[in-house]
N, CA, C and O atoms as CSV, one atom per row, in Angstrom:
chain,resi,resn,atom,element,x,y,z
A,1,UNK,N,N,19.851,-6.330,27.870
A,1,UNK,CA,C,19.649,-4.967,27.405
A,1,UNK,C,C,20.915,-4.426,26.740
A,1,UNK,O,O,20.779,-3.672,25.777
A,2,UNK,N,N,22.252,-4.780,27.218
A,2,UNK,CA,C,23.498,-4.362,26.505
A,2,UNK,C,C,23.562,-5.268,25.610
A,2,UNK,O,O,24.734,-5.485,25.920
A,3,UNK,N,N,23.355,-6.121,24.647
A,3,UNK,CA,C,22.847,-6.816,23.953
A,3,UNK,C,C,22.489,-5.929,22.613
A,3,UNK,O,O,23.319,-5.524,21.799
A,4,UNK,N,N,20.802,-5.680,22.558
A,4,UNK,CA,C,20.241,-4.676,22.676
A,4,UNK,C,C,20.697,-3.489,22.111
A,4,UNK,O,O,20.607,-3.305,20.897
A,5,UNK,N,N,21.185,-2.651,22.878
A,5,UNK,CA,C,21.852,-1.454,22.574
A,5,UNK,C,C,23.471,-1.363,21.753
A,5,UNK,O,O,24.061,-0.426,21.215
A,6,UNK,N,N,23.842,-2.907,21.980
A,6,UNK,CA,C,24.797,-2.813,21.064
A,6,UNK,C,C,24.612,-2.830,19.268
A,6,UNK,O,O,25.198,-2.136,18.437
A,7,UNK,N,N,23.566,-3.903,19.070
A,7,UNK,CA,C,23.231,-3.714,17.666
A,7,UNK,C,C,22.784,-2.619,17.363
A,7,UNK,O,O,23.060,-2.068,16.298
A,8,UNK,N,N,22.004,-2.117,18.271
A,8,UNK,CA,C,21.626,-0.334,18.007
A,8,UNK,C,C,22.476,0.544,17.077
A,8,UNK,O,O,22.438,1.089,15.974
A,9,UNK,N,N,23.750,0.265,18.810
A,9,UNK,CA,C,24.587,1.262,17.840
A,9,UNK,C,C,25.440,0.692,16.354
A,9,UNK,O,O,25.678,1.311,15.317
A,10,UNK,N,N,25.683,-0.357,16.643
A,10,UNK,CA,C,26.192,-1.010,15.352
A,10,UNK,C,C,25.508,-0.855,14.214
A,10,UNK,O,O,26.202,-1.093,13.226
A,11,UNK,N,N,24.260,-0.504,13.953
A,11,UNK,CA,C,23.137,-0.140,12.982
A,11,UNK,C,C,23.574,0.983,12.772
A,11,UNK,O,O,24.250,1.184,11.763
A,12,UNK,N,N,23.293,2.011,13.683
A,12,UNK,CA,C,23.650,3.318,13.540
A,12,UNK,C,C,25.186,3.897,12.994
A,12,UNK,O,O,25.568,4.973,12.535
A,13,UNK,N,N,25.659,2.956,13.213
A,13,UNK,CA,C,27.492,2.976,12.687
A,13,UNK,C,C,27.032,3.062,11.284
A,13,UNK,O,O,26.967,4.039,10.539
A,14,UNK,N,N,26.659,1.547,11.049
A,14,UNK,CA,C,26.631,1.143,9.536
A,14,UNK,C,C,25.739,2.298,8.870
A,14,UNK,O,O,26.137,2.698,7.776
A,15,UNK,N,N,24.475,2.933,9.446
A,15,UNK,CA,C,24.026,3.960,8.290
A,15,UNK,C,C,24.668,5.215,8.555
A,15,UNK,O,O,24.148,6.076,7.845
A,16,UNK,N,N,25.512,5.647,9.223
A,16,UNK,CA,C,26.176,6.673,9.296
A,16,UNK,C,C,27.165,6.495,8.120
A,16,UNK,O,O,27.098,7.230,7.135
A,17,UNK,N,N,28.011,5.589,8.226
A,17,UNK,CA,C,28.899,4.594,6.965
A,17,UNK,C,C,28.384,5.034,5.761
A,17,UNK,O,O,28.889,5.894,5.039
A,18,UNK,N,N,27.240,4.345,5.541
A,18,UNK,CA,C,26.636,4.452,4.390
A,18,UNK,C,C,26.137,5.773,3.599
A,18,UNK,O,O,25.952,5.929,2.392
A,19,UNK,N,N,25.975,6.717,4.734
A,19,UNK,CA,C,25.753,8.292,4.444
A,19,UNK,C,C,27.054,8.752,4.017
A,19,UNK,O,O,27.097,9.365,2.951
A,20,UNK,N,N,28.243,8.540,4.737
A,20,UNK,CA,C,29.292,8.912,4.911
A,20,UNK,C,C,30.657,8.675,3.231
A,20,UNK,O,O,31.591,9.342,2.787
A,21,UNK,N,N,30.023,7.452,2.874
A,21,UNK,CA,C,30.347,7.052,2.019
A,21,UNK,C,C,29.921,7.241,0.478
A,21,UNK,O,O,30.477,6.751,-0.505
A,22,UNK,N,N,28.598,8.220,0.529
A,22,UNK,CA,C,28.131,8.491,-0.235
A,22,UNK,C,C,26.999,8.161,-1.128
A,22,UNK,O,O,26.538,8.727,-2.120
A,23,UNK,N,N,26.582,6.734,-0.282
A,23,UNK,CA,C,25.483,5.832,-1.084
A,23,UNK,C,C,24.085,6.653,-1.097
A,23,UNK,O,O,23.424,6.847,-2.117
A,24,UNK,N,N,23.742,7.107,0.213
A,24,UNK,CA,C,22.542,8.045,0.608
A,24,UNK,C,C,22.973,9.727,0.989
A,24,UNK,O,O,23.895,10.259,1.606
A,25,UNK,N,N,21.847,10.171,0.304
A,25,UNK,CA,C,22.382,11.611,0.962
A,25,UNK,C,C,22.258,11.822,2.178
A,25,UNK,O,O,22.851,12.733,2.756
A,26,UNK,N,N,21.312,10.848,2.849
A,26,UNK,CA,C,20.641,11.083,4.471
A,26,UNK,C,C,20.380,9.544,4.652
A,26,UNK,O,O,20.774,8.562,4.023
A,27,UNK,N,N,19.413,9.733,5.957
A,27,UNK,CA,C,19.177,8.770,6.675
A,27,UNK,C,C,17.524,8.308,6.392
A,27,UNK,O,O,17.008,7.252,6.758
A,28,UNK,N,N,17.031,9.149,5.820
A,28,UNK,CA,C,15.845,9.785,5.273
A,28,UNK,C,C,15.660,8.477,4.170
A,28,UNK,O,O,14.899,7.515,4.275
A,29,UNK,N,N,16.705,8.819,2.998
A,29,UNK,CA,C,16.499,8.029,1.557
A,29,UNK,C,C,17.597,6.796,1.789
A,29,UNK,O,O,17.870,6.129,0.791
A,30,UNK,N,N,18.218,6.468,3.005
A,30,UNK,CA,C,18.262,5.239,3.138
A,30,UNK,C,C,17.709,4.316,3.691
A,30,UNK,O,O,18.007,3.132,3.533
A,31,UNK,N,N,16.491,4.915,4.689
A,31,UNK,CA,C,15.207,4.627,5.327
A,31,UNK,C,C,13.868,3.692,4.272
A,31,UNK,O,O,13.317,2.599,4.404
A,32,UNK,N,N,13.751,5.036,3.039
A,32,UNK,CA,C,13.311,4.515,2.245
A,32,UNK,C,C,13.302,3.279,1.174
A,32,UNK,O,O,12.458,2.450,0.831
A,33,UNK,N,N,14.704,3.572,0.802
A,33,UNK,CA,C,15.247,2.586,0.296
A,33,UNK,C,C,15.100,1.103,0.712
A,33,UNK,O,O,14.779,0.161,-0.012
A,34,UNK,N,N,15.382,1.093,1.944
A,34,UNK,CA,C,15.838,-0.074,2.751
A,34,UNK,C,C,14.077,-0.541,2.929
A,34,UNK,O,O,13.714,-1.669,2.595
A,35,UNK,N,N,13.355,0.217,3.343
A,35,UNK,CA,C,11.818,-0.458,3.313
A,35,UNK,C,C,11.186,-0.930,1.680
A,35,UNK,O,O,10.219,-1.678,1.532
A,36,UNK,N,N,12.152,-0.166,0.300
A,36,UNK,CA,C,11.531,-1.029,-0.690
A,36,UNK,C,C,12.181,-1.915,-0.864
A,36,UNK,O,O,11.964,-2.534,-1.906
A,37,UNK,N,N,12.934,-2.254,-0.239
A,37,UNK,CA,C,13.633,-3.553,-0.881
A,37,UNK,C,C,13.404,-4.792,0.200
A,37,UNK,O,O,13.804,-5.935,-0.019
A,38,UNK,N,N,12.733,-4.409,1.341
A,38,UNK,CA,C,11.944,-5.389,2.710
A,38,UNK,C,C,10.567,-5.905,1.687
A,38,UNK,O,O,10.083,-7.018,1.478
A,39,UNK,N,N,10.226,-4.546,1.194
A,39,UNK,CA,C,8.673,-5.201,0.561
A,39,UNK,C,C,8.903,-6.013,-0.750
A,39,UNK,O,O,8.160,-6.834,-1.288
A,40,UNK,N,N,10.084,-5.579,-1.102
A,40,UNK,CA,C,10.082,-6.554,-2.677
A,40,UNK,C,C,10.085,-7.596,-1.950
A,40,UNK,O,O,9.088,-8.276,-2.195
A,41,UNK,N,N,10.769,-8.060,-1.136
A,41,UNK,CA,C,10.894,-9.505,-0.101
A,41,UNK,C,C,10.310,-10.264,0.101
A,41,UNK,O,O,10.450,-11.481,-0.013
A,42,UNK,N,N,9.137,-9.319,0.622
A,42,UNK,CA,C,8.304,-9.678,1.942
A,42,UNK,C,C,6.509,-9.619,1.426
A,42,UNK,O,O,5.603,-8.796,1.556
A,43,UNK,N,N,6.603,-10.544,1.000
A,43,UNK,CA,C,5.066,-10.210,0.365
A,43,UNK,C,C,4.625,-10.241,1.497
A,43,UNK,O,O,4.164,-9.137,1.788
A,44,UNK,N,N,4.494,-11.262,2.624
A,44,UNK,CA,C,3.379,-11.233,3.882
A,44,UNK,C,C,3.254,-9.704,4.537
A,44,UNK,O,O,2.257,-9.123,4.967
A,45,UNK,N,N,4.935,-9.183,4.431
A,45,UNK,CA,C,4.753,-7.357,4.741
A,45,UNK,C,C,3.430,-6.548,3.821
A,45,UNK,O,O,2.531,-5.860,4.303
A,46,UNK,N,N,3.637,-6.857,2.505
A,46,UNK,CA,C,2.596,-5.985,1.312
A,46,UNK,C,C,1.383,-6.368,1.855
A,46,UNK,O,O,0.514,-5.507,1.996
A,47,UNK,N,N,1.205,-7.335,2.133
A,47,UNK,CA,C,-0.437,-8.148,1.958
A,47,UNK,C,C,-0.672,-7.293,3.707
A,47,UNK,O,O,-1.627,-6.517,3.684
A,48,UNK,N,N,-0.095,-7.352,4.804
A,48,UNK,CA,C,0.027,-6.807,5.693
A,48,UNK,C,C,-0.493,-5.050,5.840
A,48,UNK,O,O,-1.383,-4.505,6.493
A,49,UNK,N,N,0.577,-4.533,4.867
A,49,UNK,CA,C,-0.044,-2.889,5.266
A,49,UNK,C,C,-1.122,-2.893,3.846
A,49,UNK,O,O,-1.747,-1.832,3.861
A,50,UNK,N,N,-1.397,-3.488,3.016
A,50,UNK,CA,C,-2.278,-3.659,1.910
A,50,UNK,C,C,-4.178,-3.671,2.443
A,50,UNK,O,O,-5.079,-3.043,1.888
A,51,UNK,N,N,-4.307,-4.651,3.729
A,51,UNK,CA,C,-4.812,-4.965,4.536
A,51,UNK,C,C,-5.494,-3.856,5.242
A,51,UNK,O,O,-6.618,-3.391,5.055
A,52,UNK,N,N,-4.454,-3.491,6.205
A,52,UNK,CA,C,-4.479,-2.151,6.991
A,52,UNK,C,C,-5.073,-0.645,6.090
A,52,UNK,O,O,-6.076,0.029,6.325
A,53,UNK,N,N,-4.022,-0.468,5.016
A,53,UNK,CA,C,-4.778,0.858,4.476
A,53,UNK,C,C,-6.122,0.652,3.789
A,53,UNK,O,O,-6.933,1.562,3.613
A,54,UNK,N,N,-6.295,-0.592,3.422
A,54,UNK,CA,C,-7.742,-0.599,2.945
A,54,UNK,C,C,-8.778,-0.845,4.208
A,54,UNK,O,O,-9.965,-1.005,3.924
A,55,UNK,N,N,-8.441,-0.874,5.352
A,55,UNK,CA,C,-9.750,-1.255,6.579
A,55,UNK,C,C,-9.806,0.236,6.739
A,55,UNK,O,O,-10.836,0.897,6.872
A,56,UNK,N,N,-8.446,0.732,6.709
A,56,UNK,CA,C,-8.418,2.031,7.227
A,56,UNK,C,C,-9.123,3.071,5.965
A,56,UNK,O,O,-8.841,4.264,5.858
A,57,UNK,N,N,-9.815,2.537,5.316
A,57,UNK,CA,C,-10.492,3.773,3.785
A,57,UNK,C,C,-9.244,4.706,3.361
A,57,UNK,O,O,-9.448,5.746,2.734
A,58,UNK,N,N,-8.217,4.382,3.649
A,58,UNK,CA,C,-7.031,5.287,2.973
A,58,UNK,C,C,-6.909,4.779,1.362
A,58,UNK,O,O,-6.651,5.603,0.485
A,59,UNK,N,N,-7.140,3.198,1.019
A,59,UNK,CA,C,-6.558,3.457,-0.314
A,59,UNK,C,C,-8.173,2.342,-0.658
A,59,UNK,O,O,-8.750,1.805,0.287
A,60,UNK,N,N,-8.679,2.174,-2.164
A,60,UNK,CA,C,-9.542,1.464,-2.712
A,60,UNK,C,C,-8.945,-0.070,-2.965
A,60,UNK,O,O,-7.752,-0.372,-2.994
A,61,UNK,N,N,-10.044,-0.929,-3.135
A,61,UNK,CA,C,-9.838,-2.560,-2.949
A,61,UNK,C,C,-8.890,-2.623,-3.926
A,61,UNK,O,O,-8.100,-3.567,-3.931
A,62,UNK,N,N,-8.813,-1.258,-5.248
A,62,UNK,CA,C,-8.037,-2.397,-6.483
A,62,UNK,C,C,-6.390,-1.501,-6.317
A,62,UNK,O,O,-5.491,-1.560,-7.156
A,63,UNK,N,N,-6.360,-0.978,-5.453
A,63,UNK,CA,C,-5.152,-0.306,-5.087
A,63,UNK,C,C,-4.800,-1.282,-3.985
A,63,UNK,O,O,-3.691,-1.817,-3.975
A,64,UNK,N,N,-5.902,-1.584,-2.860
A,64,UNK,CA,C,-4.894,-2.290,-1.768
A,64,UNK,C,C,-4.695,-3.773,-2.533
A,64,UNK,O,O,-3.753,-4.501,-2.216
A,65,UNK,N,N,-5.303,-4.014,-3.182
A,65,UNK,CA,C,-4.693,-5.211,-4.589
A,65,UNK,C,C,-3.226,-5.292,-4.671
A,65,UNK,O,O,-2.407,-6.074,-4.189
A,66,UNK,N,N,-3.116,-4.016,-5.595
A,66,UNK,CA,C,-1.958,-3.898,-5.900
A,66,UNK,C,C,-0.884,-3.539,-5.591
A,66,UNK,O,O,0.102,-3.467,-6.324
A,67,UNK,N,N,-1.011,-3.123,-3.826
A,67,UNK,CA,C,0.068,-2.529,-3.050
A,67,UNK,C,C,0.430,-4.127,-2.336
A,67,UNK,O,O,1.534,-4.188,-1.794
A,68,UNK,N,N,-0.400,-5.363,-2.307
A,68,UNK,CA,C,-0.434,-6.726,-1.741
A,68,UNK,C,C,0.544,-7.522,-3.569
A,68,UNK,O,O,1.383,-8.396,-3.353
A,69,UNK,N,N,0.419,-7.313,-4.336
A,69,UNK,CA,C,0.973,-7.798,-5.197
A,69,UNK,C,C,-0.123,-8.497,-5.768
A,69,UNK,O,O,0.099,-9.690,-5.972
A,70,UNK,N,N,-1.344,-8.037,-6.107
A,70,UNK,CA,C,-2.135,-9.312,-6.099
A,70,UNK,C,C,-3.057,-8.954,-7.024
A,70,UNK,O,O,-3.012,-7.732,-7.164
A,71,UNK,N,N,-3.787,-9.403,-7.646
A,71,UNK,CA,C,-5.528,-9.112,-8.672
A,71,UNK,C,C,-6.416,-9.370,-7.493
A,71,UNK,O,O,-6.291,-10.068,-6.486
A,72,UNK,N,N,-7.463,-8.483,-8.004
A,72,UNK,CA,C,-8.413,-8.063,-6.752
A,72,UNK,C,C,-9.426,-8.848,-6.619
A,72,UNK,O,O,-10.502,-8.438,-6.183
A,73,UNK,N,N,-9.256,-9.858,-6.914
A,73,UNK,CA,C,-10.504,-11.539,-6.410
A,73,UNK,C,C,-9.086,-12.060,-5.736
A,73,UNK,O,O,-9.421,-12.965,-4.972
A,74,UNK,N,N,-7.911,-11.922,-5.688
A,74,UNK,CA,C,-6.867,-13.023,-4.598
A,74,UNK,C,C,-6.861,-12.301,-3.557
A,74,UNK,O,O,-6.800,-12.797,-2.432
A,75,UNK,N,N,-6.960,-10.275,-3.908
A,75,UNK,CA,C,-6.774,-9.844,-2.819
A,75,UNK,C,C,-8.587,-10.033,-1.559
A,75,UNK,O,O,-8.529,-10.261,-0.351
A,76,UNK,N,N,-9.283,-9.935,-1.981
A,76,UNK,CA,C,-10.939,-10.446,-1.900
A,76,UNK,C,C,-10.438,-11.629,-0.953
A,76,UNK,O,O,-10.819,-11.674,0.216
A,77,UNK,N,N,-9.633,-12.520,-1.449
A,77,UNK,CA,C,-10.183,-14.070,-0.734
A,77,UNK,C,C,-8.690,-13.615,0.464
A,77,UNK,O,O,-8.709,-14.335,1.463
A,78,UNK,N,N,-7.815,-12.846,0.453
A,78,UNK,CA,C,-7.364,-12.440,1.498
A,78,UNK,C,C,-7.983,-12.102,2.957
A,78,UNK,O,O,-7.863,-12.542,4.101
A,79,UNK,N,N,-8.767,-11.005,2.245
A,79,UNK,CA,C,-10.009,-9.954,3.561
A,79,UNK,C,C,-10.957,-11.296,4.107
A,79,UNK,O,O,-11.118,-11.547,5.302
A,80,UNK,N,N,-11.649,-12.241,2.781
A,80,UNK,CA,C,-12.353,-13.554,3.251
A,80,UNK,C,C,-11.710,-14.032,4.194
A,80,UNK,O,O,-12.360,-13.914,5.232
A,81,UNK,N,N,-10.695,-14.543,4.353
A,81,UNK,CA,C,-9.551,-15.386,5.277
A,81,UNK,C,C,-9.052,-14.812,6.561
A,81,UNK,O,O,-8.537,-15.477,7.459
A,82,UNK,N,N,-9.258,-13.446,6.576
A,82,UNK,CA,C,-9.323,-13.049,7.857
A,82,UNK,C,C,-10.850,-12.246,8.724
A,82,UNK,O,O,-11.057,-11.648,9.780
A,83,UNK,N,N,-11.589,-12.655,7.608
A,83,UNK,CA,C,-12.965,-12.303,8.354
A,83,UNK,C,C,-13.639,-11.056,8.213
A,83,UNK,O,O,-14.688,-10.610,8.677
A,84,UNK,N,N,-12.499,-10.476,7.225
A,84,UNK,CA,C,-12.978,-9.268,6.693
A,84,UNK,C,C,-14.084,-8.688,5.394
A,84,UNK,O,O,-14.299,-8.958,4.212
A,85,UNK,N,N,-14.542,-7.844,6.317
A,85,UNK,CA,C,-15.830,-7.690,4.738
A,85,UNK,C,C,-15.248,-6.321,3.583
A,85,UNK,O,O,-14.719,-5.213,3.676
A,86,UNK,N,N,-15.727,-7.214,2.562
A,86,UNK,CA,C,-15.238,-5.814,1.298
A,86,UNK,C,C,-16.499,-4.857,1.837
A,86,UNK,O,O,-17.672,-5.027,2.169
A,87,UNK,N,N,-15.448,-3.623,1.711
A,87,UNK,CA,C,-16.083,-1.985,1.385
A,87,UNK,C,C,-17.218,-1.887,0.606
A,87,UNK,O,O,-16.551,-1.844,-0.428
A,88,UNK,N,N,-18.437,-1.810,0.170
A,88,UNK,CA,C,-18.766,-1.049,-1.142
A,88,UNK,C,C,-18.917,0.398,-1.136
A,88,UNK,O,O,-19.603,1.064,-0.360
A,89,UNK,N,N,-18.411,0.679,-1.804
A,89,UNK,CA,C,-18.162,2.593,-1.508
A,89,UNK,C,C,-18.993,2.896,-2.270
A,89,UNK,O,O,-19.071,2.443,-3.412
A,90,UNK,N,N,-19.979,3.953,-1.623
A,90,UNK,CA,C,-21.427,4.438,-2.321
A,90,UNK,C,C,-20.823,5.489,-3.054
A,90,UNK,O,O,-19.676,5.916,-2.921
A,91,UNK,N,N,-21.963,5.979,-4.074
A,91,UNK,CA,C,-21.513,6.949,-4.644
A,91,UNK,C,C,-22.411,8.536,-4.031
A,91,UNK,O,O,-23.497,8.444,-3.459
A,92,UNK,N,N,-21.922,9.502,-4.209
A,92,UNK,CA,C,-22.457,10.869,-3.548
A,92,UNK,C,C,-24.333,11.184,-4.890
A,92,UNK,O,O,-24.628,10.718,-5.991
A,93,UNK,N,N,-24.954,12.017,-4.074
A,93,UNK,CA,C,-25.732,12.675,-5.427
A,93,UNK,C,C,-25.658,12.715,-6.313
A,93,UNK,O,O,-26.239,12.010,-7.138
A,94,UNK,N,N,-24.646,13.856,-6.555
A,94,UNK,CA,C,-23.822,14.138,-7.685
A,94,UNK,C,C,-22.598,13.464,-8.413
A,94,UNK,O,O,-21.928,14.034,-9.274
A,95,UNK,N,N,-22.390,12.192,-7.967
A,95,UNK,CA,C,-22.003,11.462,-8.624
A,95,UNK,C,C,-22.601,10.070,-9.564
A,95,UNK,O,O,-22.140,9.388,-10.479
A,96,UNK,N,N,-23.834,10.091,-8.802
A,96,UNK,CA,C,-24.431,9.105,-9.408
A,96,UNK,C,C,-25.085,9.543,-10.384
A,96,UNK,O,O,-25.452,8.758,-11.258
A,97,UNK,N,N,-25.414,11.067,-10.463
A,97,UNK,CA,C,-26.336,12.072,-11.656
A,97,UNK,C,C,-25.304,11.987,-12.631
A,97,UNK,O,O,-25.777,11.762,-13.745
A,98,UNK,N,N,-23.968,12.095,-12.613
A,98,UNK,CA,C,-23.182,12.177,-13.356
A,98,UNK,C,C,-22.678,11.114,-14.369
A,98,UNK,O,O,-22.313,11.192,-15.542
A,99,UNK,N,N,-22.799,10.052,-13.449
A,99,UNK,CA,C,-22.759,8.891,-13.966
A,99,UNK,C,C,-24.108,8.594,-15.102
A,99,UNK,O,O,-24.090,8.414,-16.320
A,100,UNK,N,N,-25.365,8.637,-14.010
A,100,UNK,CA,C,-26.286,8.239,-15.294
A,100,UNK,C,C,-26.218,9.127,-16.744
A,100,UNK,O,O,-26.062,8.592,-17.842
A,101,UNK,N,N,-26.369,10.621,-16.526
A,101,UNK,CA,C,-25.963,11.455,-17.737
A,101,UNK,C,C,-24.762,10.610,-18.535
A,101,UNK,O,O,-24.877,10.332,-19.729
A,102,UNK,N,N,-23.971,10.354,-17.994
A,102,UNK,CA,C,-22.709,9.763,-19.186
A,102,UNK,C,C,-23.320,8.749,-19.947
A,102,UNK,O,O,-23.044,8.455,-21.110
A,103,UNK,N,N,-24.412,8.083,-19.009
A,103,UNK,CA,C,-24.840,6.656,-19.758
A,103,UNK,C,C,-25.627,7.282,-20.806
A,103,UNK,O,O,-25.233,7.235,-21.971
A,104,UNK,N,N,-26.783,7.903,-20.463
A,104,UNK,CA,C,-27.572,8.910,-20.834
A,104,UNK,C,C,-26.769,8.805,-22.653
A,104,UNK,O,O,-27.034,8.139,-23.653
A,105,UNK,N,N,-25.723,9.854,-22.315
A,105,UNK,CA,C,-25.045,10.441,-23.425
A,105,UNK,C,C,-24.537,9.498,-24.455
A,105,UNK,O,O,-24.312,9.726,-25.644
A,106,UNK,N,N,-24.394,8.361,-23.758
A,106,UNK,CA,C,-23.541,6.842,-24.336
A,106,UNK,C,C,-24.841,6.097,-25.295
A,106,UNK,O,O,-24.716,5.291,-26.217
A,107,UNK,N,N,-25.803,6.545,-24.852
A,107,UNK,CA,C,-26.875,5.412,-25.672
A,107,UNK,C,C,-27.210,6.174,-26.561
A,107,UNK,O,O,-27.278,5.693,-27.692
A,108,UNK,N,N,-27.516,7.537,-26.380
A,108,UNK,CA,C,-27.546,8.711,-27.711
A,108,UNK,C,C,-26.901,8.555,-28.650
A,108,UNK,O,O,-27.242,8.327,-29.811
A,109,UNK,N,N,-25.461,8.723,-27.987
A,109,UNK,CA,C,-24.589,8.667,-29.525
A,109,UNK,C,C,-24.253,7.095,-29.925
A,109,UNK,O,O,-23.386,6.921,-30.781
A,110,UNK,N,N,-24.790,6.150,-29.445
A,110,UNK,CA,C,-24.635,4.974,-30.420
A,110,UNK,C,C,-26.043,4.707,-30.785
A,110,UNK,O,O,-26.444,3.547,-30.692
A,111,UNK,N,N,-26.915,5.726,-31.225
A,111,UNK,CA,C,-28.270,5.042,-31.861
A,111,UNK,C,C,-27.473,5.654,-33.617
A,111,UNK,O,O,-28.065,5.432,-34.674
């Protein structure tokens, strides 16, 4: 456990340092920082929370695509590989009325 708590604080040295020195204004945007440059890394990290926010309906298949680094038939055979089923996200009433009208409007003006 003193182990442990020593890298702790030794972490905490170094981003105090790093605040101190002027690189970050806070601990905040060196937080950030430091997690984009894990994900440039770390694809298994991207494909990881890529995964997660799309089970979780937070982001769409061709976004959690592209938060995984990936085109959305590699990200597809991802969800395949762990047993996961793609979303199909229905559309509301009034979105599907909206939709056909556009088509509607689309075949009009190309006669």
């Amino acid at each position: 456990m003193e182990h442990r708590h020593a890298k702790h604080s030794l972490l905490d040295d170094q981003i105090k340092g790093l605040i101190g020195a002027g690189y970050y204004p806070n601990k905040s945007e060196l937080t950030i920082d430091a997690l984009r440059y894990l994900f440039s890394r770390r694809q298994d990290l991207r494909v990881a929370s890529a995964v997660e926010l799309y089970q979780e309906r937070k982001v769409t298949l061709s976004r959690a695509a592209e938060i995984a680094g990936m085109v959305s038939e590699e990200f597809k055979g991802v969800l395949a590989e762990k047993g996961l089923k793609i979303k199909v996200e229905s559309l509301s009433d009034e979105e599907f009325d909206e939709g056909l009208k556009l088509i509607k409007d689309i075949r009009e003006n190309s006669k």
